[in-house]
C-alpha positions as CSV (number, residue, x, y, z in Angstrom):
1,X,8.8,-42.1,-53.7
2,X,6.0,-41.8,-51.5
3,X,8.3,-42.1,-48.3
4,X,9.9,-39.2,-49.7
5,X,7.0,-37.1,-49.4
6,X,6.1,-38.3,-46.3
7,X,9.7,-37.5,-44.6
8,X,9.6,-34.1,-46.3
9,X,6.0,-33.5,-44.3
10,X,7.1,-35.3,-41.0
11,X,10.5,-33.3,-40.6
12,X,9.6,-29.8,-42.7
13,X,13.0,-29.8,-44.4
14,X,13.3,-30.3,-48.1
15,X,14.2,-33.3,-49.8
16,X,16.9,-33.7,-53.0
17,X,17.9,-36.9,-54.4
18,X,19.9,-38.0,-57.6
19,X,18.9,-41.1,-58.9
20,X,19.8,-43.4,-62.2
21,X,16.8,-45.6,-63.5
22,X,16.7,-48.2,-66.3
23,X,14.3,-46.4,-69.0
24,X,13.0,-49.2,-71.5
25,X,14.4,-48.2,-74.8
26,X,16.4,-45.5,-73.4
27,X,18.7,-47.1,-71.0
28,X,20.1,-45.4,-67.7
29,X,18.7,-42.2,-67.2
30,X,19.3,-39.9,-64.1
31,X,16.9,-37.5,-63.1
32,X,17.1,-35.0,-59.7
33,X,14.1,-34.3,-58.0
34,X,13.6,-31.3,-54.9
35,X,10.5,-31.9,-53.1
36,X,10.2,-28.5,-50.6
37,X,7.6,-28.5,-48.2
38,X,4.7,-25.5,-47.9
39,X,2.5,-24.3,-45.2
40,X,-0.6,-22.1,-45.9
41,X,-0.6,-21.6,-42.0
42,X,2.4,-21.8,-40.6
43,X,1.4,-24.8,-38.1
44,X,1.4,-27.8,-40.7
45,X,2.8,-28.8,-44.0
46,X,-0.3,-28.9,-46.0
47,X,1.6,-28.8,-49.9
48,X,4.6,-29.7,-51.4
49,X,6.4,-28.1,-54.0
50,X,8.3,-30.6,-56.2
51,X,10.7,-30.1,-59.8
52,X,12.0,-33.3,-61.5
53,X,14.5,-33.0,-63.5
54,X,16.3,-35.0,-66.4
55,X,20.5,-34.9,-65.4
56,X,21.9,-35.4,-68.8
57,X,25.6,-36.0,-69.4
58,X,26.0,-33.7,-72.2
C-alpha cells in the first residue's frame, strides 16, 4: 500500500485499485480504494486524498 502512495506522489496522477483480501471470519472481501493526489502550492504533492471502499456483491 505504501508504494501506492508513493507512485501517486512521484507521478501526480491518481491511483484506483480493486482488490479481494481474505478477512478472518469473514472470508473474501473486495474493497476499491482512489488515492488522488493534492497540492497546496501547485509545485509538489504535499496530501493525498484517499476513499476505501467495501465492493459488495449484493
Amino acid at each position: 500500500m505504501r508504494r501506492d502512495y508513493e507512485q501517486v506522489v512521484e507521478s501526480w496522477t491518481p491511483h484506483f485499485i480493486r482488490r479481494t483480501v481474505d478477512w478472518a471470519g469473514r472470508g473474501h472481501i473486495g474493497y476499491r480504494r482512489l488515492v488522488l493526489p493534492l497540492s497546496s502550492d501547485g509545485a509538489r504533492v504535499d496530501m493525498l486524498l484517499g476513499l476505501t471502499e467495501e465492493a459488495r456483491s449484493d
